[in-house]
VMD Tcl script that builds the backbone (N, CA, C; Angstrom):
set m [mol new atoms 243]
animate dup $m
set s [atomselect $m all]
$s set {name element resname resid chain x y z} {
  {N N UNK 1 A 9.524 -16.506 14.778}
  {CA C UNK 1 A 9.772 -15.106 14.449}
  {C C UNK 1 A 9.835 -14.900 12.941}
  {N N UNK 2 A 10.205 -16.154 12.274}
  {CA C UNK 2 A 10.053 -16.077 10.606}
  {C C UNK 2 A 9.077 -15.376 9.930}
  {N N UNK 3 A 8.217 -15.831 10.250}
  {CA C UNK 3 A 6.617 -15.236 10.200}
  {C C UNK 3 A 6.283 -13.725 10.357}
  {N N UNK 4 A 6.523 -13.531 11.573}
  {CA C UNK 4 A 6.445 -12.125 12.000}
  {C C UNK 4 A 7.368 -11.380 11.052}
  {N N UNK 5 A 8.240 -12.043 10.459}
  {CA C UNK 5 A 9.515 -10.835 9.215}
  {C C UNK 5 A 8.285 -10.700 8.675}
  {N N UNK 6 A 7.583 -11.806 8.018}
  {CA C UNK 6 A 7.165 -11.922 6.482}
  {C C UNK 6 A 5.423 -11.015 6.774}
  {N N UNK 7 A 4.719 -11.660 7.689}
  {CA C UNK 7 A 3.422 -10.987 7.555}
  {C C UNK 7 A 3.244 -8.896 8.572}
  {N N UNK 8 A 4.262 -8.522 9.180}
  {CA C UNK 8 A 4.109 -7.501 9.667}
  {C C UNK 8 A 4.098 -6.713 8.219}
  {N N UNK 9 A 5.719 -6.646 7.641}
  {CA C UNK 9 A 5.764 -5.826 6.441}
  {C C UNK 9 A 4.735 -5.783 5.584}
  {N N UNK 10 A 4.404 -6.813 5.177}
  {CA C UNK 10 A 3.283 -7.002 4.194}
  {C C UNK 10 A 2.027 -6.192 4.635}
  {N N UNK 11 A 1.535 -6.565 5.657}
  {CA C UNK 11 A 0.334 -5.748 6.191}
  {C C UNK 11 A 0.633 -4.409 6.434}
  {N N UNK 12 A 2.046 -4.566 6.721}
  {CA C UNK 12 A 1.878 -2.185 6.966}
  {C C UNK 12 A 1.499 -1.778 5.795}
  {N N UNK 13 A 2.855 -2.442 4.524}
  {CA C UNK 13 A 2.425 -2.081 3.158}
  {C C UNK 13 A 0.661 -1.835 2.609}
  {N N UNK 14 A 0.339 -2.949 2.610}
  {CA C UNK 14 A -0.877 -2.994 2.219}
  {C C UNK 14 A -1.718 -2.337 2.697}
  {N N UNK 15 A -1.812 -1.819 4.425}
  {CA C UNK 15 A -2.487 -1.376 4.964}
  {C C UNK 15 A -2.645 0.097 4.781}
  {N N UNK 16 A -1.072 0.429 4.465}
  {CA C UNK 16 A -1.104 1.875 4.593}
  {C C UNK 16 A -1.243 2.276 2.768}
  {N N UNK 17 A -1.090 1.493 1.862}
  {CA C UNK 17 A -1.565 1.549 0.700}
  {C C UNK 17 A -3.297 1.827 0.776}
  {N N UNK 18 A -3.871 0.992 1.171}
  {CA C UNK 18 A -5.792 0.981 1.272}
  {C C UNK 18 A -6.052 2.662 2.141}
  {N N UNK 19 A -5.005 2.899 2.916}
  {CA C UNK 19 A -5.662 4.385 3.834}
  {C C UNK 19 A -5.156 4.895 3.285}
  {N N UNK 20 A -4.052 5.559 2.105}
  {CA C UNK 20 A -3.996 6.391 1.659}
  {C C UNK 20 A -4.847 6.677 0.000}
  {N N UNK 21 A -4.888 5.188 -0.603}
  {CA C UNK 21 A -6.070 5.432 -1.712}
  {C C UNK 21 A -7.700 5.971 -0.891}
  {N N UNK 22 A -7.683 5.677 0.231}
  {CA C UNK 22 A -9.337 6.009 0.864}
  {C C UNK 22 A -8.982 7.549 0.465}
  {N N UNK 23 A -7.950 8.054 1.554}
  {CA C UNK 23 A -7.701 9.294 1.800}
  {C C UNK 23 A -7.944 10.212 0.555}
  {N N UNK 24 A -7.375 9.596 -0.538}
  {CA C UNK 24 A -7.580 10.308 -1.893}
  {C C UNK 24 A -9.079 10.608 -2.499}
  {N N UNK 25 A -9.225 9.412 -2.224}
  {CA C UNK 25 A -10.771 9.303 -3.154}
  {C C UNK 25 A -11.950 10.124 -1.942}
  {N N UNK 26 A -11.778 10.050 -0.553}
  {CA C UNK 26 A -12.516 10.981 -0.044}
  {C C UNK 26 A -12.425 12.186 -0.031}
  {N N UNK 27 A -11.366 13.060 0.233}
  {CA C UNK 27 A -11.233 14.435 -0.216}
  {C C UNK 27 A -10.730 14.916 -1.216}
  {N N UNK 28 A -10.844 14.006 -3.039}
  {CA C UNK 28 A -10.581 14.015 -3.771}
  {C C UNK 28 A -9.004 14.488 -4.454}
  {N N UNK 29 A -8.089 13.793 -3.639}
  {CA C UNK 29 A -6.761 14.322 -3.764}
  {C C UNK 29 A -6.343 13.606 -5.122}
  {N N UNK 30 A -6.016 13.874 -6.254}
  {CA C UNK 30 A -5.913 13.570 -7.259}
  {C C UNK 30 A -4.584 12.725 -7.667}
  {N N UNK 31 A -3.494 12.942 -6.416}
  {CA C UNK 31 A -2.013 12.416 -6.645}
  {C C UNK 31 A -2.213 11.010 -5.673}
  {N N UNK 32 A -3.317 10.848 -5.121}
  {CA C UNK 32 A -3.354 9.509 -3.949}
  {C C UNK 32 A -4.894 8.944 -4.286}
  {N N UNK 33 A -5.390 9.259 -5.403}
  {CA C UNK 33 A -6.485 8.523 -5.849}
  {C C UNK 33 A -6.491 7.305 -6.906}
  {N N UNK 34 A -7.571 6.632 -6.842}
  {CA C UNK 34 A -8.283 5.851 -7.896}
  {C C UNK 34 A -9.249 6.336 -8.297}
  {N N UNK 35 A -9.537 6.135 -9.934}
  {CA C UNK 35 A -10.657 6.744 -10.841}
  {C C UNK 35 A -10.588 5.371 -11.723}
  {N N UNK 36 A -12.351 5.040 -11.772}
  {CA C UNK 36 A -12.986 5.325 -13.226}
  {C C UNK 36 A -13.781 5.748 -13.894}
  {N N UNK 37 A -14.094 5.074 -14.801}
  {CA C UNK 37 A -14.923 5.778 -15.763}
  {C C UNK 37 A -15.692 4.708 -16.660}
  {N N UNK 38 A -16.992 5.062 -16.683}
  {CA C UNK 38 A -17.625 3.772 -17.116}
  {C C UNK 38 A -18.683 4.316 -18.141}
  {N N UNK 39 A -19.020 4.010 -19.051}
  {CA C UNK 39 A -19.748 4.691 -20.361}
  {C C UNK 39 A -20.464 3.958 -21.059}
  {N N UNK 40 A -21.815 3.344 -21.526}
  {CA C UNK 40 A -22.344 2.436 -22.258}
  {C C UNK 40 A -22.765 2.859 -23.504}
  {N N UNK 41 A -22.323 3.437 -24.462}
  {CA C UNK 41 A -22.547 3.996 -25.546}
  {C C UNK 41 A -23.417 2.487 -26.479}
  {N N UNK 42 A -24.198 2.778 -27.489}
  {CA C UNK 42 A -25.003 1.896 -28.035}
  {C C UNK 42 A -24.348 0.754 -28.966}
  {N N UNK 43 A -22.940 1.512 -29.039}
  {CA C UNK 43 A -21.960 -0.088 -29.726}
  {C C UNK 43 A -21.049 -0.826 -28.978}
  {N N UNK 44 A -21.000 -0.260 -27.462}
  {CA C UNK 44 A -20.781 -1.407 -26.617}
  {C C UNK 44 A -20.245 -0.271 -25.527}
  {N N UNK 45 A -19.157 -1.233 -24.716}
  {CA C UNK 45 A -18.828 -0.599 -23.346}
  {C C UNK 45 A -17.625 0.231 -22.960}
  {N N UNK 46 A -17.477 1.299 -23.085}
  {CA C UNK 46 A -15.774 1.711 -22.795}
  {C C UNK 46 A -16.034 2.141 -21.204}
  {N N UNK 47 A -14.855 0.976 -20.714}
  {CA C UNK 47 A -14.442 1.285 -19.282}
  {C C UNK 47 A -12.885 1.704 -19.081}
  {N N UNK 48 A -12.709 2.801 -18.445}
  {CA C UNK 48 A -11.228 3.292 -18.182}
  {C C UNK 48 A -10.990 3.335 -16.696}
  {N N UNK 49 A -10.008 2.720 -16.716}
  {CA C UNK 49 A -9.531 3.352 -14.871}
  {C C UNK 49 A -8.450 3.394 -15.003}
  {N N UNK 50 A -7.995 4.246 -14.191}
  {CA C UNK 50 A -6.652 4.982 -13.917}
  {C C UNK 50 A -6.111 5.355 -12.594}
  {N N UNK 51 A -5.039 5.493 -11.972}
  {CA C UNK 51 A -4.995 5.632 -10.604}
  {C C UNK 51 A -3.355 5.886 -10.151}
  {N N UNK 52 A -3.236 6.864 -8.911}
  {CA C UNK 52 A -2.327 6.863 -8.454}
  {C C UNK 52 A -1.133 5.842 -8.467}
  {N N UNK 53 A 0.502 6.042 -8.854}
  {CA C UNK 53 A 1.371 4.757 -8.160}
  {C C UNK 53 A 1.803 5.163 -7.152}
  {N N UNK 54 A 1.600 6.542 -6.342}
  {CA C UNK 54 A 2.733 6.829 -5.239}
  {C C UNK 54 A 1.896 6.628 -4.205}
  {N N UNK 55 A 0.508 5.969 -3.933}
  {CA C UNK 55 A 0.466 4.802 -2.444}
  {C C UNK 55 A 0.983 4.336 -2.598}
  {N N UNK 56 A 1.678 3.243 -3.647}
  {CA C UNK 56 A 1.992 2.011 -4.025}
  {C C UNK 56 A 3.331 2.380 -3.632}
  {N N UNK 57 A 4.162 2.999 -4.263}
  {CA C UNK 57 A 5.750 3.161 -3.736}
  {C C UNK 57 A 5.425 3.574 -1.849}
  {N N UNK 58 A 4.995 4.619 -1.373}
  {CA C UNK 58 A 4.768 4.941 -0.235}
  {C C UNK 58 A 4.836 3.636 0.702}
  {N N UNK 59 A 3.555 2.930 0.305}
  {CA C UNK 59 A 3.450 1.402 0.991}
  {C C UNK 59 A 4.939 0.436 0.683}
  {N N UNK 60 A 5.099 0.527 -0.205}
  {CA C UNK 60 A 6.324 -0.534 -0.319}
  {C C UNK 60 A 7.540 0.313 0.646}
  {N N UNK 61 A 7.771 2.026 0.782}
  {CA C UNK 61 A 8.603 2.107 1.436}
  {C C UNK 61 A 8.270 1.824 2.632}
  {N N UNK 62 A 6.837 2.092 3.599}
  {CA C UNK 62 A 6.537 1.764 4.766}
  {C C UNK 62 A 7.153 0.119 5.034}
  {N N UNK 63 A 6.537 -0.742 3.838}
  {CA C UNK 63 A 6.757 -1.897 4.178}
  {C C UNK 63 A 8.711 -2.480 4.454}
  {N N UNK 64 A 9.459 -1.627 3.661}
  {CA C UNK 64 A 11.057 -1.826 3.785}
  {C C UNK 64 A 10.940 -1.343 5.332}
  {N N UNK 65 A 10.151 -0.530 5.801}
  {CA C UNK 65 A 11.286 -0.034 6.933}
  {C C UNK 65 A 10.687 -1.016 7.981}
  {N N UNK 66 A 9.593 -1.276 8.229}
  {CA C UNK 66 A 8.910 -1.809 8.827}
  {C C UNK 66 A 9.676 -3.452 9.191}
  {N N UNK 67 A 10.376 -3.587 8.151}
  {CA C UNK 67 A 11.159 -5.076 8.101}
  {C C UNK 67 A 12.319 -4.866 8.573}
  {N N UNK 68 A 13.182 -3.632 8.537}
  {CA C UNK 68 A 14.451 -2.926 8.890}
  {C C UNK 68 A 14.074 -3.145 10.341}
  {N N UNK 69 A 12.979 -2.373 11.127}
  {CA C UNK 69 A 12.825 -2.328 12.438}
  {C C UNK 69 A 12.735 -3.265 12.773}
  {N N UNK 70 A 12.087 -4.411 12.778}
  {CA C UNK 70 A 11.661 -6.044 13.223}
  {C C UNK 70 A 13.036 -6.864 13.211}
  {N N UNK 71 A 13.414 -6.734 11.920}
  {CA C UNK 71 A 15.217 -7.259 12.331}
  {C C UNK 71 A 16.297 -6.571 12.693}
  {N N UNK 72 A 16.323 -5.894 12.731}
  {CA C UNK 72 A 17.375 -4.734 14.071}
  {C C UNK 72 A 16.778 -5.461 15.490}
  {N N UNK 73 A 15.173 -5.030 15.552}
  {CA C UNK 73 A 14.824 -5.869 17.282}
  {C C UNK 73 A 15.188 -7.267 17.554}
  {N N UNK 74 A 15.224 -7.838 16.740}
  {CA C UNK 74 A 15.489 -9.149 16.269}
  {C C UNK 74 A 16.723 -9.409 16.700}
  {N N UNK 75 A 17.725 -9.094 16.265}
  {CA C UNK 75 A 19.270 -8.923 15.899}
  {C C UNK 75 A 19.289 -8.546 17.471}
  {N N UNK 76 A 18.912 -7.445 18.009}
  {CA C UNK 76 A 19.199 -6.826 19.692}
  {C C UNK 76 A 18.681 -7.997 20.144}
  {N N UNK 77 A 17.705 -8.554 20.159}
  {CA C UNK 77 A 17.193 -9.706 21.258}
  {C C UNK 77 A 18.092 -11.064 21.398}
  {N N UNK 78 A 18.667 -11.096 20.117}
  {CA C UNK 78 A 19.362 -12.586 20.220}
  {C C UNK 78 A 20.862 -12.288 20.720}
  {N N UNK 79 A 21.069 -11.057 20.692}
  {CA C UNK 79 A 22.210 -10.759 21.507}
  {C C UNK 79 A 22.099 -11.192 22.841}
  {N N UNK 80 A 21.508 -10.490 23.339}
  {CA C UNK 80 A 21.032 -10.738 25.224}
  {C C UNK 80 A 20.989 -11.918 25.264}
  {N N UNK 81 A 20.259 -13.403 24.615}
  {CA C UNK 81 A 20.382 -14.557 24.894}
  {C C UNK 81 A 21.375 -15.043 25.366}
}
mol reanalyze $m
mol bondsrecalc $m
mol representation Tube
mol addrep $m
């Protein structure tokens, strides 16, 4: 069950981080996107990117609760034993 703490959270996080940057960048929501910007001017290369942090908090809160629920079930199951 160690396992299951460590890789559920992680994957909601991450998961629900990747669908909400999609979400942005397809209907161009500007507070849940990634941008860059890429330019080859003749004295070399300016690349900028810039991007949303509130998937990033969002996902990390999905990922807290997601670990809250798994050990609460956790905690109830080893009771009944």
């Amino acid at each position: 069950m160690k396992k299951k703490l460590f890789w559920f959270p992680l994957l909601s996080a991450l998961l629900s981080i990747g669908i909400l940057y999609t979400i942005g960048n397809i209907f161009e929501i500007s507070f849940l996107s990634w941008n860059f910007y890429n330019e080859s001017p003749s004295e070399g290369v300016i690349f900028e990117a810039g991007g949303s942090i509130i998937p990033v908090i969002i996902g990390f809160i999905l990922g807290f609760i997601t670990e809250r629920i798994l050990k609460n079930k956790h905690k109830g199951n080893s009771n009944l034993v």
